[in-house]
C-alpha positions in Angstrom: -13.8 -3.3 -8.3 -11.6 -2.4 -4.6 -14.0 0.2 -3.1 -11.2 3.3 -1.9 -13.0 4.3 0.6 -13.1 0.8 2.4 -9.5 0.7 1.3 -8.0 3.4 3.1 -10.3 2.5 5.9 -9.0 -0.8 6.1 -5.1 0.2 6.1 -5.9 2.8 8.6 -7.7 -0.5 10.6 -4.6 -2.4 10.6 -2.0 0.1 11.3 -0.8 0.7 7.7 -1.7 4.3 8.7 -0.4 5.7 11.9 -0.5 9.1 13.6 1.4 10.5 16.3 5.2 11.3 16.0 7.7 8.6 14.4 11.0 9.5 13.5 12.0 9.6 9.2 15.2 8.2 7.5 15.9 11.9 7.0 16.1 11.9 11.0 12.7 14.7 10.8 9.8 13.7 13.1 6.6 13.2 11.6 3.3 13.1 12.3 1.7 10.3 10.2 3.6 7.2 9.0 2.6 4.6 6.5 3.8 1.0 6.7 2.4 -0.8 4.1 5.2 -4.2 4.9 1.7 -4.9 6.8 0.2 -6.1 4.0 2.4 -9.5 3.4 -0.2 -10.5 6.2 -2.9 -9.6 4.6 -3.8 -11.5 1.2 -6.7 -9.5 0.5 -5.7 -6.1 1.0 -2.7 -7.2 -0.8 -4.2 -8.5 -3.6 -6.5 -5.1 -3.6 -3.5 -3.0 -3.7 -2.4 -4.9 -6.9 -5.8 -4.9 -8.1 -5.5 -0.8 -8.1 -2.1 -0.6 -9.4 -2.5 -2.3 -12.6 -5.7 -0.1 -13.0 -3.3 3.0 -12.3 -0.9 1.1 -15.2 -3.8 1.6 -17.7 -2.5 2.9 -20.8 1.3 2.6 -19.7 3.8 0.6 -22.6 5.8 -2.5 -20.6 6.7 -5.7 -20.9 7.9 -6.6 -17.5 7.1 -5.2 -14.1 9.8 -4.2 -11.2 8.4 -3.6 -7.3 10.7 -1.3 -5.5 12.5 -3.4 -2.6 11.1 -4.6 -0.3 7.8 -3.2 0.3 6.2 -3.1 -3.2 8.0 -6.9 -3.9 5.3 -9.1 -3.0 2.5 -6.4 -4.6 4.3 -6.5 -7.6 4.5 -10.3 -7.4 0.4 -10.3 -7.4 0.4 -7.8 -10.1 2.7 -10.5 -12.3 0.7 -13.9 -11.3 -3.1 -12.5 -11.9 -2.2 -10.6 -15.0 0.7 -12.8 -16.6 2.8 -10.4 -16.5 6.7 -10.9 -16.6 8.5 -9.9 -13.1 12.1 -8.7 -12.6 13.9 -8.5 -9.1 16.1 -5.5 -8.3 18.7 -6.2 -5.6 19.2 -4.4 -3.2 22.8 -4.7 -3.2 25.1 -7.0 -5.6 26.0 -10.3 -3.6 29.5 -11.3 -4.2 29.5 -14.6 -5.2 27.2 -16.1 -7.7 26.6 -14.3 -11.1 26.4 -11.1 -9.3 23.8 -9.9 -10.8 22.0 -6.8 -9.9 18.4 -7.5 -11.6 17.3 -11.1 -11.5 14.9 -12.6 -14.2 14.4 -13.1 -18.0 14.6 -9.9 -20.5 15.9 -8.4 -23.4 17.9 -5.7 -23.6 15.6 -2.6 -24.5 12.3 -4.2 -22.8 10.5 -1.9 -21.0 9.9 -2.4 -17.2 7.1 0.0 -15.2 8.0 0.2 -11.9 5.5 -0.6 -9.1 6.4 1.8 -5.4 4.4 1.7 -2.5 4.9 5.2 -1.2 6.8 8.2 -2.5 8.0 11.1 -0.8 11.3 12.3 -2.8 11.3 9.7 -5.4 14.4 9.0 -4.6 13.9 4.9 -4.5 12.4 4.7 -8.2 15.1 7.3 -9.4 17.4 4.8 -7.7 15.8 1.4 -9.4 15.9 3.4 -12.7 19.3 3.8 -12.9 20.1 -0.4 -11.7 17.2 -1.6 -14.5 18.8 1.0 -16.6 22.4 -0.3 -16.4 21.0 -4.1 -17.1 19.6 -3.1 -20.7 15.8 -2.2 -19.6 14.0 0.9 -20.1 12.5 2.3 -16.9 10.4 5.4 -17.7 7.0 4.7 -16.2 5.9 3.7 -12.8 2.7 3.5 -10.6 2.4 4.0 -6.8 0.0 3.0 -4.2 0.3 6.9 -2.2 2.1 9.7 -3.1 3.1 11.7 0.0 2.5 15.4 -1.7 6.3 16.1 -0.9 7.4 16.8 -4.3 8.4 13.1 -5.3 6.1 13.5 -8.5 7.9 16.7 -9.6 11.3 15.4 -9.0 10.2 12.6 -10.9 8.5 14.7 -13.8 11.7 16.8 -13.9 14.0 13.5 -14.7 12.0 12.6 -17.1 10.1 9.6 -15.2 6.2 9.3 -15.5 4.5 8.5 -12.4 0.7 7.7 -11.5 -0.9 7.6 -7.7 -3.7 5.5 -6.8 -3.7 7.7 -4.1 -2.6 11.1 -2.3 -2.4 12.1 1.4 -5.3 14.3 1.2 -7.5 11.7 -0.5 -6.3 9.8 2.5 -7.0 12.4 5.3 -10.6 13.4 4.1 -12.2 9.7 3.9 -10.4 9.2 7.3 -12.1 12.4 8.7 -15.6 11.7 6.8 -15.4 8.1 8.3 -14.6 10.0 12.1 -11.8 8.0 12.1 -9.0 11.3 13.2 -10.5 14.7 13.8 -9.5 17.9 11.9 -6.7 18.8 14.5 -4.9 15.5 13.3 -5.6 16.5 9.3 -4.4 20.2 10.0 -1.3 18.9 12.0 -0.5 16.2 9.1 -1.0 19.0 6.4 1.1 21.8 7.9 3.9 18.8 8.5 3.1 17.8 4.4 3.6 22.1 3.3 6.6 22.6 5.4 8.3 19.3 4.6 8.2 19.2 0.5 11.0 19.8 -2.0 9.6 22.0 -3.9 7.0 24.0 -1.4 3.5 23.9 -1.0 1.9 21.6 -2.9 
């Protein structure tokens, strides 16, 4: 059983959780980042996040897994070796030469694949790996993710008919960093205002 508390602290340890101002692929500065790439290095907070994951996936209908590329590849690769669980590789982008293929593995047409994400904000990425999976014959209409941002990724994903459970949230995060006088409450306010002004669908 992966204690959450020791978890988070861990991540936040390592520099999976940063705070201080770092610049978004939508070009808006924020003030906390996650980089969760960190844990390739780490085999046991890997294998923890995994661990938590296919908890999350309790109750979930699939035959095959998908991680989001690239960060949630190697989490869903421990998912699929300690549970025997099929694994399917979305590319990125189609190589031209070979079979061309866009999702590499063994399926059926109509299996079901539950997609493993390391962090949502939009929910843009799944949406995206829907569609690909989707076009290749599998059905893609459940997914679980390590932390959910609070930006309005799980209603956009709600509202396309896509089924999404967090292990995690950034408040959860916030308060057992603040309990553990890891950041101070000027850094949760700061992070929370950011979180409320930055969502798609306002305050969550």
């Amino acid at each position: 059983m992966v204690d959450r508390a020791q978890f988070i602290t861990e991540l936040f340890s390592h520099g999976a959780i940063k705070f201080g101002e770092f610049q978004l692929k939508s070009g808006i500065l924020s003030p906390v980042y996650f980089d969760l790439r960190v844990l390739v290095s780490l085999p046991r907070l890997l294998r923890d996040a995994a661990s938590l994951l296919h908890s999350a996936a309790k109750g979930m209908s699939y035959t095959c897994i998908c991680g989001v590329p690239y960060t949630a590849l190697p989490i869903a690769t421990v998912i699929s070796v300690d549970h025997d669980i099929p694994m399917v590789i979305r590319r990125k982008e189609m190589k031209d030469y070979g079979t061309k293929k866009m999702v590499e593995g063994i399926f059926e047409e109509g299996d079901s694949c539950l997609i493993i994400e390391d962090v949502i904000t939009t929910g843009g990425s799944i949406l995206e790996t829907v569609d690909i999976l989707s076009k290749a014959g599998l059905k893609a209409s459940e997914g679980v993710v390590l932390l959910d941002r609070q930006q309005g990724g799980d209603v956009n994903l709600t509202n396309n008919n896509f089924n999404i459970k967090a292990v995690f949230n950034i408040s959860e995060i916030l308060d057992t960093l603040l309990k553990g006088k890891l950041i101070d409450q000027l850094t949760v306010d700061k992070t929370m205002q950011f979180i409320n002004d930055n969502t798609l669908f306002g305050e969550q």
